[in-house]
MARMARZA-689516 format. One record per residue (C-alpha): residue number from 0; residue in one letter; x, y, z. Coordinates in nm, 3 decimals. Layout:
BEGIN
 pos code      c1      c2      c3
 NUM    A       X       Y       Z
...
END
This chain:
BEGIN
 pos code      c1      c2      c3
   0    X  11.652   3.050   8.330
   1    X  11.693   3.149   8.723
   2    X  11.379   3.367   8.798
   3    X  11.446   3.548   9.110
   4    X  11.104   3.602   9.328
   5    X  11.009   3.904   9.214
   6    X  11.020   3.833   8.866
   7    X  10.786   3.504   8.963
   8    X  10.527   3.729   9.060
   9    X  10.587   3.949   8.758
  10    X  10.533   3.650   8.544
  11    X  10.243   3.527   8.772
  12    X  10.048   3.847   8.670
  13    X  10.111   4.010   9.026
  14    X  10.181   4.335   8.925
  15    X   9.982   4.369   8.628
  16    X   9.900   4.220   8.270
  17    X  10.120   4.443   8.123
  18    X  10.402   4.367   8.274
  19    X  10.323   4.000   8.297
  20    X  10.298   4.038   7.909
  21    X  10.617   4.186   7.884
  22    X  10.775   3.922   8.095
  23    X  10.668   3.637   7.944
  24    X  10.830   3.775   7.599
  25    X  11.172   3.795   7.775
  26    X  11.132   3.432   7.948
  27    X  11.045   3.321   7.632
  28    X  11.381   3.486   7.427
  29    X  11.587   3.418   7.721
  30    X  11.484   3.049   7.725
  31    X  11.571   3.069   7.346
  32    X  11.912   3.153   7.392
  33    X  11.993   2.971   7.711
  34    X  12.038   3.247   7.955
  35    X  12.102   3.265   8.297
  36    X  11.928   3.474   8.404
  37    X  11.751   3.868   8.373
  38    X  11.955   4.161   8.429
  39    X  11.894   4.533   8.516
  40    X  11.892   4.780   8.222
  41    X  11.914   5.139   8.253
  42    X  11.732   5.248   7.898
  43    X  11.571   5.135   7.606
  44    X  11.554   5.207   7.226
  45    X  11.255   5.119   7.045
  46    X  11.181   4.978   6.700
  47    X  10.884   4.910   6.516
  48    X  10.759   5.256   6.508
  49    X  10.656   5.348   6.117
  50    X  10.347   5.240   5.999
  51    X  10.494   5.123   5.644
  52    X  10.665   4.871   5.843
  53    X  10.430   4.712   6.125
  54    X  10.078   4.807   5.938
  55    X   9.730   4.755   6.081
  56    X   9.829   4.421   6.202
  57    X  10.149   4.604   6.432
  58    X   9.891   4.877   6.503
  59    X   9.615   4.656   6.669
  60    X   9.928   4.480   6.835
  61    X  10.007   4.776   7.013
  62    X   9.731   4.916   7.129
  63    X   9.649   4.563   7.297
  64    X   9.982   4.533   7.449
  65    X   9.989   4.914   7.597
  66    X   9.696   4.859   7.789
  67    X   9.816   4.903   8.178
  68    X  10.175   4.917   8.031
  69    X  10.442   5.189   8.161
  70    X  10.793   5.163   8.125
  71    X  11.081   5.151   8.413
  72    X  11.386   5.267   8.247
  73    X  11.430   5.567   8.040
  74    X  11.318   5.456   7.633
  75    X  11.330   5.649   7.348
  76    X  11.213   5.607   7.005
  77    X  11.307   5.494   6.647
  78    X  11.205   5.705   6.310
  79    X  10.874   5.701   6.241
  80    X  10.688   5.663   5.867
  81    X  10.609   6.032   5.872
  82    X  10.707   6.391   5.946
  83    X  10.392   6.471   6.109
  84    X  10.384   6.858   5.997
  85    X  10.512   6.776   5.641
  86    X  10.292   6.449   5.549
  87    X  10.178   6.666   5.203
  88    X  10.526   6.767   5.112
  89    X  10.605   6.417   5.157
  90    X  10.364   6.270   4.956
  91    X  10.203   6.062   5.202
  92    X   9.886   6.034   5.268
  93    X   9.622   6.172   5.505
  94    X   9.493   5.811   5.645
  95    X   9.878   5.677   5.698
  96    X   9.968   6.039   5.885
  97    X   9.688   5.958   6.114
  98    X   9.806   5.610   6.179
  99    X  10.138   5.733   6.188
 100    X  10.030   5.951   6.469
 101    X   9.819   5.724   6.639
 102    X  10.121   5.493   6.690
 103    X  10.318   5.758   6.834
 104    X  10.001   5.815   7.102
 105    X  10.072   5.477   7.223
 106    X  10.399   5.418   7.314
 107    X  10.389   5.820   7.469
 108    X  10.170   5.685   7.653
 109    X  10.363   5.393   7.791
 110    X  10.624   5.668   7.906
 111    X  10.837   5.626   7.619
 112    X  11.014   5.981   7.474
 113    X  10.884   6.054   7.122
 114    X  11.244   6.115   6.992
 115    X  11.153   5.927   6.640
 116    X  11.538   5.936   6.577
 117    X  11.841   5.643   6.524
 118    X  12.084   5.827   6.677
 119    X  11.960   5.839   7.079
 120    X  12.291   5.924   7.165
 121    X  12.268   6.193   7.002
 122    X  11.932   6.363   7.192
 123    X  11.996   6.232   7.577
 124    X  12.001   5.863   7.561
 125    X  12.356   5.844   7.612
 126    X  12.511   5.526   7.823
 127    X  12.813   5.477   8.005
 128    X  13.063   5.214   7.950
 129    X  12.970   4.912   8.037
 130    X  12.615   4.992   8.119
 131    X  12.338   4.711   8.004
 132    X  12.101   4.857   7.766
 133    X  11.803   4.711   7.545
 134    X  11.813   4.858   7.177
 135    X  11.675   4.776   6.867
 136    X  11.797   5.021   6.564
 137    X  12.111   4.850   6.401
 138    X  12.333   5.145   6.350
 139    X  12.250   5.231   6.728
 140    X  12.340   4.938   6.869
 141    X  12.671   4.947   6.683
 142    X  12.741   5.261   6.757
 143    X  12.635   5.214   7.157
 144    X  12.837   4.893   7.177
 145    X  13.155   5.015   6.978
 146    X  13.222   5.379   7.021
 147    X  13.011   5.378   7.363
 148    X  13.095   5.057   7.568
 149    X  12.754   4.958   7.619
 150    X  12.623   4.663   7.649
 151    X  12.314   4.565   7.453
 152    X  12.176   4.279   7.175
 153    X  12.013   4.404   6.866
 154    X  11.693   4.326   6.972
 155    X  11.364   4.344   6.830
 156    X  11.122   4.617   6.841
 157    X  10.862   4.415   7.050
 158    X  11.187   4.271   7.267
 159    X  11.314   4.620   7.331
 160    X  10.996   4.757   7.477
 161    X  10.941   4.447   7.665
 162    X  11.281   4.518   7.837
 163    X  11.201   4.925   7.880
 164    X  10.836   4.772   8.068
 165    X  11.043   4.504   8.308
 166    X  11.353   4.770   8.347
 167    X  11.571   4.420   8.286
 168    X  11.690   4.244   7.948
 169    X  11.786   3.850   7.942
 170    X  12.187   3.768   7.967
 171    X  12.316   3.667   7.652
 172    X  12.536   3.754   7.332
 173    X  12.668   4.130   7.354
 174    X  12.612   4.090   7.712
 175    X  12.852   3.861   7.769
 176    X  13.200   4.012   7.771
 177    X  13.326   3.677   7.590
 178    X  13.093   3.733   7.292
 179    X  13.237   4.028   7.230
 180    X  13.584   3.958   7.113
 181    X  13.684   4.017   6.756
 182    X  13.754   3.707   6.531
 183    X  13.932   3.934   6.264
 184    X  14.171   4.153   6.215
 185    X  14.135   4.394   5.979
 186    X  14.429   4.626   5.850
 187    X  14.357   4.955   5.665
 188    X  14.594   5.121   5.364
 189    X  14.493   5.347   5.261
 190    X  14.339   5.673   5.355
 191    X  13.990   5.746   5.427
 192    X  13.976   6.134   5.298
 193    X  13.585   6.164   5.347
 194    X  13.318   6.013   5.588
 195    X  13.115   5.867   5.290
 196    X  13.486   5.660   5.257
 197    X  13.375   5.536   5.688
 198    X  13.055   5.449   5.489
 199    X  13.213   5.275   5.202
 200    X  13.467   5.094   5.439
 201    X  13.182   4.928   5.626
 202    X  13.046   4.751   5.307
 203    X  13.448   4.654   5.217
 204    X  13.517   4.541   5.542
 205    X  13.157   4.325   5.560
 206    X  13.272   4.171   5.177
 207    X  13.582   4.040   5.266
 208    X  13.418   3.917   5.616
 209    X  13.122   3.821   5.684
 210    X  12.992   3.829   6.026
 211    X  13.372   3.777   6.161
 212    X  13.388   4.062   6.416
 213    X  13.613   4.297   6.307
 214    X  13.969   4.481   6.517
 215    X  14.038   4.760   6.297
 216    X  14.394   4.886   6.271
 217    X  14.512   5.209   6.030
 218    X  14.207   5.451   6.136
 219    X  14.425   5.738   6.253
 220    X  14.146   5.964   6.315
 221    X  13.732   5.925   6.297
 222    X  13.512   6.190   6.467
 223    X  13.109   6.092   6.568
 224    X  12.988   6.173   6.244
 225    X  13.223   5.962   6.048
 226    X  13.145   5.617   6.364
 227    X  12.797   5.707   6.305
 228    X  12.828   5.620   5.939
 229    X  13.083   5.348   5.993
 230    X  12.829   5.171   6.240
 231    X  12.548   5.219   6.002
 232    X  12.757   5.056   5.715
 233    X  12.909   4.740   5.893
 234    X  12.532   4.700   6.070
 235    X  12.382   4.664   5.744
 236    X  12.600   4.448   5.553
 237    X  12.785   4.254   5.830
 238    X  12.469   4.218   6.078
 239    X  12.791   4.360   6.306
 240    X  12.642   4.475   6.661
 241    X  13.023   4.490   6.789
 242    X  13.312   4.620   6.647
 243    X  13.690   4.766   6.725
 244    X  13.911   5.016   6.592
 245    X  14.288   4.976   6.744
 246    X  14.304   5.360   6.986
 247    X  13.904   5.493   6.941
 248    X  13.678   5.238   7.052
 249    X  13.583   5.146   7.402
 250    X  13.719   4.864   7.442
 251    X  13.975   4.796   7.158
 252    X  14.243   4.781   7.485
 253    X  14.032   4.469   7.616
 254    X  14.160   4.220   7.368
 255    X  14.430   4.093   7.159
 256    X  14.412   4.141   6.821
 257    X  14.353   3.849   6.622
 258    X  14.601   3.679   6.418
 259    X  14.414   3.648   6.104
 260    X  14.383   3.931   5.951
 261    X  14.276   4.072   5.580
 262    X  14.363   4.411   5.426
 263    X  14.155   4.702   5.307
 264    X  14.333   4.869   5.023
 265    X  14.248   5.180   4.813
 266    X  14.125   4.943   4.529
 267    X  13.870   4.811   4.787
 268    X  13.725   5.123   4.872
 269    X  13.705   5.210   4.515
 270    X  13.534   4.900   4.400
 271    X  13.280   4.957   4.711
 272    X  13.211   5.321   4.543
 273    X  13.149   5.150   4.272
 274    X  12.894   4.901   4.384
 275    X  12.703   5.185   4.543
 276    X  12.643   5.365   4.245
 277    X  12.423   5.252   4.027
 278    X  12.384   5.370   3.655
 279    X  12.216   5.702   3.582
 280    X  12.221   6.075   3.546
 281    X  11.952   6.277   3.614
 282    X  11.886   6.285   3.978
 283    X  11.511   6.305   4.154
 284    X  11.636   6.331   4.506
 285    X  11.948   6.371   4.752
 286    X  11.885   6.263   5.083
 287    X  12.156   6.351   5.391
 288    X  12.045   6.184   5.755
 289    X  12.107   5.775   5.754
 290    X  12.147   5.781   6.075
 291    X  11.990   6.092   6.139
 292    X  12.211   6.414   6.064
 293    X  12.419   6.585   6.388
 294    X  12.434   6.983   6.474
 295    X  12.781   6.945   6.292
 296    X  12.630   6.813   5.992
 297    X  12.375   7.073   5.961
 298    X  12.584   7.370   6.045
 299    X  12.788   7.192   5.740
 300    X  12.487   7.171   5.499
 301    X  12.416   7.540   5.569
 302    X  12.774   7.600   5.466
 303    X  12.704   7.473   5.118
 304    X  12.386   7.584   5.087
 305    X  12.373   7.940   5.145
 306    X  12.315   8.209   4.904
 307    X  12.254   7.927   4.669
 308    X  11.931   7.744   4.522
 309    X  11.868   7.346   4.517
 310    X  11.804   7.205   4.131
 311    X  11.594   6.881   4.292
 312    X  11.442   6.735   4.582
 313    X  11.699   6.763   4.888
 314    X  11.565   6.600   5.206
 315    X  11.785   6.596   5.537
 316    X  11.630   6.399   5.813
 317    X  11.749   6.446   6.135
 318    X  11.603   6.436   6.510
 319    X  11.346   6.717   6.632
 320    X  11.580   6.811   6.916
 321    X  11.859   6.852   6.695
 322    X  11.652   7.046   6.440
 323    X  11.560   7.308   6.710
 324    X  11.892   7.353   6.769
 325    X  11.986   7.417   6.446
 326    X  11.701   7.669   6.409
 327    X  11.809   7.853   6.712
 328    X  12.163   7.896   6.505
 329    X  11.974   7.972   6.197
 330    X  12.094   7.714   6.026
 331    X  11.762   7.556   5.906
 332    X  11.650   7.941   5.762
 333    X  11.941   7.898   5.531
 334    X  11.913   7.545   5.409
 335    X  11.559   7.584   5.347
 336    X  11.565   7.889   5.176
 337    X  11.780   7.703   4.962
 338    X  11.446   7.482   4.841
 339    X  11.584   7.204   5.061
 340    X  11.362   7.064   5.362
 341    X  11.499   6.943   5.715
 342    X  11.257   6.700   5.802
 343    X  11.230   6.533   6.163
 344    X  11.074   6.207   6.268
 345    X  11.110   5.975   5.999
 346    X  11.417   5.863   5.710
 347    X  11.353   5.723   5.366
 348    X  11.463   5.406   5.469
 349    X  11.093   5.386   5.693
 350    X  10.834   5.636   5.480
 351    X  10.591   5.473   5.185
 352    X  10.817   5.654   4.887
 353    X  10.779   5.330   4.673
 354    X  10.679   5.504   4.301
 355    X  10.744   5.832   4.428
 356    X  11.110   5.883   4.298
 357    X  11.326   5.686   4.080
 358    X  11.696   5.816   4.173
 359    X  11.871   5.883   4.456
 360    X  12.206   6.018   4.592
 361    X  12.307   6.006   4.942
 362    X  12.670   5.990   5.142
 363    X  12.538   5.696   5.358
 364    X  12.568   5.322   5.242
 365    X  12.338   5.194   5.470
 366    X  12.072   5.461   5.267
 367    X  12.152   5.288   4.940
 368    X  12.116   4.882   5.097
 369    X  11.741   5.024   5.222
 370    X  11.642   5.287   4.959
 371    X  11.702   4.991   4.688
 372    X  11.548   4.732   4.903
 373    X  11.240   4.932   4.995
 374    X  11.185   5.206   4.792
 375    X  11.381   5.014   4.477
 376    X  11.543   5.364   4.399
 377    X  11.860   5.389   4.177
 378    X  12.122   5.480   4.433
 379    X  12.477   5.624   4.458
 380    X  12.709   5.690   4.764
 381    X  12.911   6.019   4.737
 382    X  13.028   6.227   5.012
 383    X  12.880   6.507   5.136
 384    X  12.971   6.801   4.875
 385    X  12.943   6.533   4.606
 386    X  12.599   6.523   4.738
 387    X  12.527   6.861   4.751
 388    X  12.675   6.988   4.460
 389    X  12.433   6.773   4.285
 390    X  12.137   6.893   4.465
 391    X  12.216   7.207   4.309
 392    X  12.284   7.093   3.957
 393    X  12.000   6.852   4.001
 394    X  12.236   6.586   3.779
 395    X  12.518   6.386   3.845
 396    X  12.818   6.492   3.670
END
């Protein structure tokens, strides 16, 4: 890989052993996958922040590697373990708070924003088309690539802030205009009447598949909320960091649409609700924010909420910024008079809940692949009202 002068020196320890660190971890990945060279990035989105997922071991790791460390390019950060002010409501304990907090101490002090959300486009992070990012979250780099026009990998936690350090990212995959072409097309019949269905469509489309990069044709209309969920879905269950729907994606105009293609029927959306939904009644939580919940959302929740009285645990994560907004509106003194709690920060899909509930309803598939895998709740998908109509029964019915 062509190393121009500068970035010899970097690598030579010249300007620092942070930043020689950091280089040497993009050499190394860009060696890996045969690029050409580094290029310029103009942010970051960092992984690897919760404490349930990186540990003492990721801990230690960190505070090594920030030592002299700043970054060059605006970087923001993924969901935490923890909502810092609500660690007892939670459940969590005092020692894994700490840690939780102590984590967040580091990268702030690398320059990174302590926006603990998944949706960075949704609190200033926001790229132009065609702009070369680094990001790690899946749903992110999904969203950032498809709906955005970005350009970015799905890189690693420890990749990503490497990049943000260096301000450059190596030249491969997404970055690449050729490796972003779709290999599939897919053709939707039927209608998608919620944006749980988005949700649903992602784990259909994935199914029927694979890792095929997907041109999407019969999507007559999809606002952010409903891409956000879409991205989430196809991320999760198709590894997807690309994909394009015929008149709303960035670049659906750039290429032809494959030849082969497979349909998406009403039956297949069905049979995808029905996978997501495992078998059981009474209901310990519902959980609203995978990815994190928008100002829409939440002016939505406070919609169905008000003047009325949750029956069980209702959680809706969502970004600090956009939580201040919403309090400013007055939508989180509604929805939490309600018993429910908007909690910023963190998701299920990150915080220690393992033994701490047993069911689960939520209007994001992406929610139920993690909340099984993780937490190894009983799951189903619904869409939003579903959801919180049974927050207020506290059953499903």
């Amino acid at each position: 890989m062509y190393l121009t002068p500068e970035e010899d020196k970097i690598l030579a320890g010249e300007y620092g052993e942070g930043m020689r660190k950091a280089m040497e971890i993009l050499v190394a990945i860009g060696k890996i996958y045969d690029a050409e060279r580094l290029i310029p990035i103009s942010s970051a989105q960092i992984s690897g922040v919760s404490y349930h997922n990186i540990g003492d071991a990721g801990l230690e790791f960190l505070r090594d590697f920030s030592r002299g460390a700043k970054v060059k390019v605006k970087a923001t950060l993924n969901p935490g373990g923890v909502d810092l002010g609500r660690w007892r409501e939670m459940k969590i304990d005092k020692e894994f708070m700490e840690k939780q907090g102590e984590i967040i101490k580091i990268f702030t002090s690398m320059g990174i924003e302590p926006t603990l959300t998944c949706t960075p486009y949704l609190v200033g992070n926001l790229p132009s088309k065609g702009e070369h990012i680094a990001w790690s979250e899946s749903s992110a780099v999904a969203y950032a690539n498809s709906v955005l026009g970005a350009y970015t990998n799905r890189e690693s936690g420890i990749s990503a802030l490497a990049a943000a350090i260096v301000g450059k990212t190596p030249m491969y995959g997404m970055h690449l205009k050729e490796n972003r072409r779709p290999g599939i097309r897919v053709v939707l019949k039927t209608e998608l009447r919620y944006r749980s269905d988005y949700s649903v469509l992602g784990y259909a489309i994935a199914k029927k598949t694979g890792h095929s990069i997907p041109y999407i044709e019969g999507v007559d209309k999809a606002d952010l909320e409903s891409l956000k969920l879409f991205a989430a879905s196809i991320a999760t269950y198709a590894g997807a960091a690309i994909f394009h729907i015929k008149g709303l994606t960035a670049e659906w105009m750039d290429f032809e649409a494959p030849k082969d293609y497979i349909e998406i029927t009403k039956r297949d959306i069905e049979e995808g609700y029905g996978f997501l939904r495992d078998e059981f009644r009474e209901v310990d939580m519902v959980w609203i924010g995978c990815p994190h919940t928008s100002l829409k959302e939440l002016e939505e929740i406070t919609r169905l909420l008000k003047d009325k009285k949750v029956a069980t645990e209702l959680w809706i994560t969502t970004s600090r910024q956009v939580r201040e907004k919403a309090e400013r509106l007055g939508y989180i003194e509604v929805i939490e008079k309600s018993g429910a709690k908007v909690i910023i920060d963190t998701c299920v899909a990150v915080a220690p809940l393992l033994g701490k509930f047993q069911t689960l309803v939520t209007n994001s598939a992406k929610a139920f692949y993690y909340s099984r895998g993780v937490n190894r709740f009983k799951v189903k998908v619904a869409n939003l009202e579903k959801c919180i109509d049974t927050a207020l029964r506290g059953v499903w019915v």
